[in-house]
C-alpha positions as MATLAB code, in Angstrom:
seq = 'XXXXXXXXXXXXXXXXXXXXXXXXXXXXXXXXXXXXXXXXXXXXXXXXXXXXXXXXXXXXXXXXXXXXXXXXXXXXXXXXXXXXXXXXXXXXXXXXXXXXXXXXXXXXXXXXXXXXXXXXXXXXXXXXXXXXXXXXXXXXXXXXXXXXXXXXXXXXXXXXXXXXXXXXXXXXXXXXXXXXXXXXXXXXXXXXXXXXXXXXXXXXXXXXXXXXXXXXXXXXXXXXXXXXXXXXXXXXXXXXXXXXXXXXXXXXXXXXXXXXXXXXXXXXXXXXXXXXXXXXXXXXXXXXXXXXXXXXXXXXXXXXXXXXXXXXXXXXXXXXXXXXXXXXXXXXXXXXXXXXXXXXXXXXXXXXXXXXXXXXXXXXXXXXXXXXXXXXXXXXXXXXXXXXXXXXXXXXXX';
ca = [
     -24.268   35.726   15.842;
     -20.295   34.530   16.093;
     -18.159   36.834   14.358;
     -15.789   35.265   11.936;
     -11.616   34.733   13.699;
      -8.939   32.900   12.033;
      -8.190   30.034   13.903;
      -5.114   28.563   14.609;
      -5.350   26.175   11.246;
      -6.022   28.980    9.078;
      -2.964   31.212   10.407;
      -1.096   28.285    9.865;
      -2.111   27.412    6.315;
      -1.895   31.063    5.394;
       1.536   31.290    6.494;
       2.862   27.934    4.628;
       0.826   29.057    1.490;
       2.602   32.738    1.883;
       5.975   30.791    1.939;
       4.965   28.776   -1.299;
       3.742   32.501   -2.802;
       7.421   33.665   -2.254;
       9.169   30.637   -3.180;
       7.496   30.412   -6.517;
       7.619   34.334   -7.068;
      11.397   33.902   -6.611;
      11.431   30.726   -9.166;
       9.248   32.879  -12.041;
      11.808   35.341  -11.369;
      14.970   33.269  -11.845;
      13.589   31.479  -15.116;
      12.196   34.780  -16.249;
      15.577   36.335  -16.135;
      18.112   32.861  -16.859;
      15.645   31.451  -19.866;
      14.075   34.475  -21.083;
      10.195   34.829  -21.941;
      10.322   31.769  -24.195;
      11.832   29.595  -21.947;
       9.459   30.463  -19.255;
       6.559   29.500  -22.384;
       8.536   26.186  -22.110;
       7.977   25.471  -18.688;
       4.170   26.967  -18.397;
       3.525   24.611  -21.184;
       4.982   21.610  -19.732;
       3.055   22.650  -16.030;
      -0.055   22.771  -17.772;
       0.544   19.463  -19.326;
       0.854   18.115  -15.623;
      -1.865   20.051  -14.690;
      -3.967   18.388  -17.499;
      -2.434   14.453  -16.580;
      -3.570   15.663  -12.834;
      -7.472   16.024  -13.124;
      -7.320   12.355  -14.601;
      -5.328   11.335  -11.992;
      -7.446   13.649   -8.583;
     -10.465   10.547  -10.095;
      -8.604    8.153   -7.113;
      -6.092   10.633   -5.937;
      -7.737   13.971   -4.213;
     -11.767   14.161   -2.774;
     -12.152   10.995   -3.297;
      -9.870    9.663   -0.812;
     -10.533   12.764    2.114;
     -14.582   11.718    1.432;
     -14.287    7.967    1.945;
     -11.136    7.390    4.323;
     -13.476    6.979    7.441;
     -15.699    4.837    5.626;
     -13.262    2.336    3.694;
      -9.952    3.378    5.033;
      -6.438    4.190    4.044;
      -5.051    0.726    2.461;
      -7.698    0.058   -0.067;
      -7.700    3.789   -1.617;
      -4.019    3.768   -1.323;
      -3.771    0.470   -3.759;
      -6.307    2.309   -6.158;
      -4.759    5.304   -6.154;
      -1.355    4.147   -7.257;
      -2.518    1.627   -9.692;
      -4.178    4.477  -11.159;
      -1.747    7.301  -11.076;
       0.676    4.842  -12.718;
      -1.502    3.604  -15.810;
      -2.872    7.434  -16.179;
       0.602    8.767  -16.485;
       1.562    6.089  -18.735;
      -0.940    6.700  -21.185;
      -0.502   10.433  -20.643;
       2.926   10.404  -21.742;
       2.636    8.510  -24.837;
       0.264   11.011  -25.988;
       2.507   13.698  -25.341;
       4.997   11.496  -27.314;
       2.843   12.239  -30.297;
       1.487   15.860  -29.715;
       4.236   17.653  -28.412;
       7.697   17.315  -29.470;
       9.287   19.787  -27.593;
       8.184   18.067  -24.180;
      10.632   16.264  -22.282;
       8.496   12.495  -21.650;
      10.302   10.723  -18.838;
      10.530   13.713  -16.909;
       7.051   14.217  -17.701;
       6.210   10.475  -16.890;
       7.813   10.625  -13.772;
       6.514   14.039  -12.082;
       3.160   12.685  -13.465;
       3.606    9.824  -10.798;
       5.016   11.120   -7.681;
       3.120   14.240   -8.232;
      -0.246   12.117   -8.042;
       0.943    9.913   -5.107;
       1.602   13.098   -3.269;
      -1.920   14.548   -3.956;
      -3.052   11.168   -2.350;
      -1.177   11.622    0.756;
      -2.617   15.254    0.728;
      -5.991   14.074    0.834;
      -5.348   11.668    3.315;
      -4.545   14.412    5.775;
      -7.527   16.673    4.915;
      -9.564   13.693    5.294;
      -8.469   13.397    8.758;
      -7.988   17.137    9.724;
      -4.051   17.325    9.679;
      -3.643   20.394    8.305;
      -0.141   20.382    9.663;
       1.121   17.762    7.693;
      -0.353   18.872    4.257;
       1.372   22.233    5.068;
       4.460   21.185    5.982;
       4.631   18.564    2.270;
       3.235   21.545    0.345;
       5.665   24.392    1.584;
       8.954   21.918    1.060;
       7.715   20.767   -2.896;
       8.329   25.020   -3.470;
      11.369   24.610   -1.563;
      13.029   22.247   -2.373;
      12.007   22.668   -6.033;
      13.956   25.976   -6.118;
      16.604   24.593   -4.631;
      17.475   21.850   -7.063;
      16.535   25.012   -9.457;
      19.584   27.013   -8.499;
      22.026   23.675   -8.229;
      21.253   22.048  -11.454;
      21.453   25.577  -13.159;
      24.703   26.055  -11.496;
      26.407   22.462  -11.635;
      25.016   22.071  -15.391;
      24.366   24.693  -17.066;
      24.062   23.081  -20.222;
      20.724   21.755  -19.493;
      19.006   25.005  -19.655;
      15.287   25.081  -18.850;
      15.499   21.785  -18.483;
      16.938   21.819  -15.067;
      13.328   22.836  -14.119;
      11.959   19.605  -15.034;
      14.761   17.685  -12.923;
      14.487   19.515  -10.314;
      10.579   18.920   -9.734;
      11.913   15.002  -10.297;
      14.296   15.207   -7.510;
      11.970   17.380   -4.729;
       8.786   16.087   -5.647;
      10.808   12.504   -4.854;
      11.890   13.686   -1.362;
       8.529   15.256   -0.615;
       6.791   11.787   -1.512;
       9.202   10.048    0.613;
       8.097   12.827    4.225;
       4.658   11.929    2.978;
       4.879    7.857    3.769;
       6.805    8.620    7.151;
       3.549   10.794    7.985;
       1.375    8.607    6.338;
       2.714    5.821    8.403;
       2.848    7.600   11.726;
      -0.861    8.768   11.106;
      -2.411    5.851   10.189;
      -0.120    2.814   10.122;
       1.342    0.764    7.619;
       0.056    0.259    3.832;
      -1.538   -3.119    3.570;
      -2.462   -3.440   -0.501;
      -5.385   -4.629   -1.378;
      -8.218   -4.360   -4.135;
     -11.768   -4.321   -4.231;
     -14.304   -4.006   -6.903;
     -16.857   -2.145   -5.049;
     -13.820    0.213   -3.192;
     -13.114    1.223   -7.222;
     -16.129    1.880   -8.555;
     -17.496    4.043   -4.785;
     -14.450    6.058   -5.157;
     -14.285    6.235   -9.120;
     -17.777    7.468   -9.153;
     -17.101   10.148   -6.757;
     -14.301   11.139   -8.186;
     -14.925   11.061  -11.814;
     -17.814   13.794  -11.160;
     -15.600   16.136   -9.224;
     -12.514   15.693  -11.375;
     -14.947   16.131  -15.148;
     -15.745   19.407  -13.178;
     -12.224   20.692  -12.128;
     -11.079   19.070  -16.038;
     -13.545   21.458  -17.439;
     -12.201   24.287  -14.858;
      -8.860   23.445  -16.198;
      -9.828   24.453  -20.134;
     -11.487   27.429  -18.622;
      -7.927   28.706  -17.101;
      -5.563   27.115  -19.199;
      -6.701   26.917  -22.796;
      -5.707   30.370  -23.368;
      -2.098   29.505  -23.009;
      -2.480   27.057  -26.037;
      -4.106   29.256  -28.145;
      -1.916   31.696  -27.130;
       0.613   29.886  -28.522;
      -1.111   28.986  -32.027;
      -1.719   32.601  -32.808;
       0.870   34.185  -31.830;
       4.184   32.905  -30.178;
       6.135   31.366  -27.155;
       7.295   34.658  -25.774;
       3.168   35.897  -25.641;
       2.524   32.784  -23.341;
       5.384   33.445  -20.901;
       4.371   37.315  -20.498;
       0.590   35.957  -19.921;
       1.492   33.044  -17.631;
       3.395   35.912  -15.703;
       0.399   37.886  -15.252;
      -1.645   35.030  -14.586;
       1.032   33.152  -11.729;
       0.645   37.018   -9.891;
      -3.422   37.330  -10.448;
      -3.574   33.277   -9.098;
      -0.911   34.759   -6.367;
      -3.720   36.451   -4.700;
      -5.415   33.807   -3.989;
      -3.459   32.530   -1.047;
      -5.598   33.594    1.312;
      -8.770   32.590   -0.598;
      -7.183   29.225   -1.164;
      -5.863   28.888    2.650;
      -9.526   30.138    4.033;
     -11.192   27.438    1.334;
      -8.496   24.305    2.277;
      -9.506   24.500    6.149;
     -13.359   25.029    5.725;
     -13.270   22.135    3.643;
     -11.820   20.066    6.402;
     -14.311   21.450    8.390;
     -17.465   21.041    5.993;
     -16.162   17.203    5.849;
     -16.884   17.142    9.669;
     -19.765   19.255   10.173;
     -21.602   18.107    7.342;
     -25.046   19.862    5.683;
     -25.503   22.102    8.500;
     -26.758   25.290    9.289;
     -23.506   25.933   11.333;
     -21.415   25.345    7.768;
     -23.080   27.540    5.773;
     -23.258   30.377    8.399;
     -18.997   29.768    8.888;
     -18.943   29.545    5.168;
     -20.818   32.257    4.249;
     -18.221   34.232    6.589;
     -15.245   32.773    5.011;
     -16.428   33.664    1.213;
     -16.977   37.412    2.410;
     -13.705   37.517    4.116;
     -11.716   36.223    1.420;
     -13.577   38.642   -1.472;
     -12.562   41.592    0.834;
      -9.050   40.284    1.017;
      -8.951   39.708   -2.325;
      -9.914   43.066   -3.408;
      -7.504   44.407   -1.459;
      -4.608   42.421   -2.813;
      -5.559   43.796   -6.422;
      -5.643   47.270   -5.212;
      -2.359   46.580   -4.344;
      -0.910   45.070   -7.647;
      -2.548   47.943   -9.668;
      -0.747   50.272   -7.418;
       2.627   48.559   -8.725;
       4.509   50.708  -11.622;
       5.280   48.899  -14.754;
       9.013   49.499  -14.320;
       8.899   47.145  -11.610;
       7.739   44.354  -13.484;
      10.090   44.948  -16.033;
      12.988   45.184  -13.755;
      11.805   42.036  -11.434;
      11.018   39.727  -14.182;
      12.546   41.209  -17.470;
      12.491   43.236  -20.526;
       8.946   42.862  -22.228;
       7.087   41.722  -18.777;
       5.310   45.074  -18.629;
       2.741   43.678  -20.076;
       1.886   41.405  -17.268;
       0.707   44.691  -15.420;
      -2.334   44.505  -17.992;
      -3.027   41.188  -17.476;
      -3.588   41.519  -14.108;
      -5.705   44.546  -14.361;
      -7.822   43.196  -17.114;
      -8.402   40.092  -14.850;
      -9.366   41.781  -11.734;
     -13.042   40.911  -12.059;
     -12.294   36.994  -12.423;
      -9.989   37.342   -9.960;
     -11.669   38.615   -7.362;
     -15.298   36.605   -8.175;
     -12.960   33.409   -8.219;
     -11.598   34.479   -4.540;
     -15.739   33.610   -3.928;
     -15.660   30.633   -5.815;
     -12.842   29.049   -4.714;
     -14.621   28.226   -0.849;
     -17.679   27.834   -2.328;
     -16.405   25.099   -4.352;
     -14.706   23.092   -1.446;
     -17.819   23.669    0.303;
     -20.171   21.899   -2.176;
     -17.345   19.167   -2.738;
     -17.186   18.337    1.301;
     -21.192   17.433    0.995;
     -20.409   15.605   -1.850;
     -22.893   17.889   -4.651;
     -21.030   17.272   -7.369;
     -23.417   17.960   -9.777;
     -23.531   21.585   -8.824;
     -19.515   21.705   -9.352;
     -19.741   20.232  -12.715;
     -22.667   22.456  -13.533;
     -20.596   25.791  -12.693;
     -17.442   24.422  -14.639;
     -19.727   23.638  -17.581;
     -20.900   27.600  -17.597;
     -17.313   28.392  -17.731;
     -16.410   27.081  -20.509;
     -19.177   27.559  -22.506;
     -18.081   31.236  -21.647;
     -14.787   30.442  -22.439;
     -15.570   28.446  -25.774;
     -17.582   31.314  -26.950;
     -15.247   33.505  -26.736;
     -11.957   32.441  -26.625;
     -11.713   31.202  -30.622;
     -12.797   34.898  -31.162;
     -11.039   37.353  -29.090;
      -7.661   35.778  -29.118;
      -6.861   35.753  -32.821;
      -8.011   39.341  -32.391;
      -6.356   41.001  -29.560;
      -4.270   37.643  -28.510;
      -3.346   38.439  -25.028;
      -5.875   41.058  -23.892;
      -7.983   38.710  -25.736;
      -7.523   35.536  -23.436;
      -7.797   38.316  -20.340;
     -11.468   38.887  -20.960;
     -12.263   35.422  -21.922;
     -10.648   34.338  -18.531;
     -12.586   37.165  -16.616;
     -15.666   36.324  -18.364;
     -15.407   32.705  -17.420;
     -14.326   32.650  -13.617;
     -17.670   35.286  -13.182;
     -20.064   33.486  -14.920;
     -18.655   29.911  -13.239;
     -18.843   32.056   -9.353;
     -22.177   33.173   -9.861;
     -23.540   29.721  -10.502;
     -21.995   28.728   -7.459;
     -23.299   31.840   -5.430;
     -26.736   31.275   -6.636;
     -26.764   27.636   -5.369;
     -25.060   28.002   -2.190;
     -27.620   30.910   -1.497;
     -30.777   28.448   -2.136;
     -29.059   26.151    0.404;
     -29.577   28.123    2.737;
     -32.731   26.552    4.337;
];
């Protein structure tokens, strides 16, 4: 039996996703200590927002497009994916019009789009096994978004956390921008066009795998809502902390899972993938476990001097989600593995066990103990959700 090696696309993707690790440890840190815990609640709001707008907009915008390119090609999903990403956002942010005051809309509007046109390049690039290029647009969006960070900040200070949101405006627009000169180098101009049966192939794809990463989206983010209801903005920045460093150790998982996915695309239902897969998974639960040994190892002083008075308390969050964490490090390939064979149904059926975990739970716990609360409901969630997953891929064996 072939033992498992990281290959030359896996170094690579584990160094750019390292890079992004740093870069946005070093933006937490500078809105931590410039805007305070609440203005950090701000901006972890207003990313899971975009977060939110994005599983609408992944329908035509992410699998989709890597899972069909060879079979309909590049023009075709390119004109449905824009069309969409523009109506989506549009109707996303005249709800948030109406729901949330305190979010800025155009800015929202506007990262809505490009960020959705860049996920659409993205895919294009898994699709095709160009891991180089979705590195290279994913390490400069950190980048450059820190960047901007530091010179709005500087140059207008007035703005306050709001500099965040023009700064994403102003990188993601630059990093959309690389993406057509690779796009067009790759694969050749964009000639628009739209079919029917293009729409409804790659909507009914992608509807099923975005429902399950929507419902995967409650599971990890509705805490931070009701963290807000009962009790206050400050709470959510101290748990998004906690959470940014727990999801922080997932950079290798997440770098292992994006290149087996190319892979899995290729290969297909094989033998061969699930043996390499199988490899991966274990691989990136021992690194995973490792990485939390680390963290716990880290004294509470140090969060408290990196990130700020009153960000002790992200130490607990991280220890109280070590189980998710690490069963999630499992998940995480396992999920790109199912979506490159296209069983979607197993991807909505794990996300659907999360947040019946979550739901359970969360209206419960949180009122109770608020942000130890939404630790366990977030632990008990990503387990249950990996062990569907593990139980299927284990049956597919054969």
């Amino acid at each position: 039996m072939k033992t498992f090696s990281f290959d030359r696309d896996f170094i690579l993707t584990a160094l750019a996703k390292v890079l992004i690790l740093l870069l946005n440890f070093a933006a937490v840190i500078y809105t931590t200590q410039v805007w305070g815990s609440e203005g950090k609640g701000f901006i972890a709001i207003f990313a899971a927002d975009i977060s939110l707008v994005a599983t609408f907009t992944n329908i035509l915008t992410n699998s989709s497009v890597s899972f069909f390119l060879k079979k309909i090609g590049h023009s075709p999903l390119a004109t449905l994916a824009f069309l969409w990403v523009f109506i989506v956002s549009s109707v996303a942010a005249v709800v948030v019009s109406f729901v949330d005051v305190s979010v800025p809309v155009l800015p929202f509007f506007v990262v809505a789009v490009l960020s959705g046109c860049i996920t659409f390049h993205s895919s294009l690039y898994l699709g095709v096994q160009k891991i180089f290029q979705y590195n290279i647009a994913s390490l400069l969006m950190s980048a450059l978004l820190l960047l901007f960070m530091l010179l709005f900040h500087w140059l207008f200070p007035e703005t306050g956390y709001h500099a965040y949101f023009y700064a994403q405006i102003l990188s993601y627009g630059l990093v959309l921008l690389l993406c057509d000169i690779f796009t067009r180098r790759i694969f050749g101009r964009i000639c628009f066009s739209f079919s029917l049966d293009t729409f409804c192939k790659a909507f009914n794809f992608g509807w099923q795998e975005e429902l399950s990463a929507f419902l995967q989206f409650l599971n990890a983010r509705l805490c931070f809502y009701l963290i807000g209801i009962y009790a206050d903005m400050s709470s959510v920045g101290i748990f998004s902390v906690g959470v940014t460093i727990s999801e922080a150790i997932w950079v290798f998982s997440r770098s292992m899972a994006l290149v087996q996915y190319s892979k899995v695309l290729k290969l297909g239902d094989t033998s061969e993938a699930w043996l390499e897969t199988r490899k991966v998974t274990l691989v990136s639960l021992a690194i995973t476990v490792l990485c939390i040994a680390i963290a716990a190892c880290v004294p509470t002083s140090v969060f408290e001097f990196v990130f700020g008075d009153g960000f002790g308390r992200s130490k607990v969050v991280i220890l109280m989600l070590a189980v998710g964490i690490a069963s999630n490090s499992v998940a995480l390939v396992l999920f790109n593995y199912f979506s490159a064979l296209g069983r979607l149904k197993v991807l909505l059926l794990r996300s659907s066990a999360g947040l019946v975990v979550t739901l359970s739970l969360a209206f419960v716990l949180i009122p109770m103990w608020q942000i130890e609360g939404a630790c366990v409901v977030n632990s008990c969630s990503y387990l249950v959700s990996s062990l569907v997953l593990i139980i299927f891929f284990s049956r597919n064996r054969k």
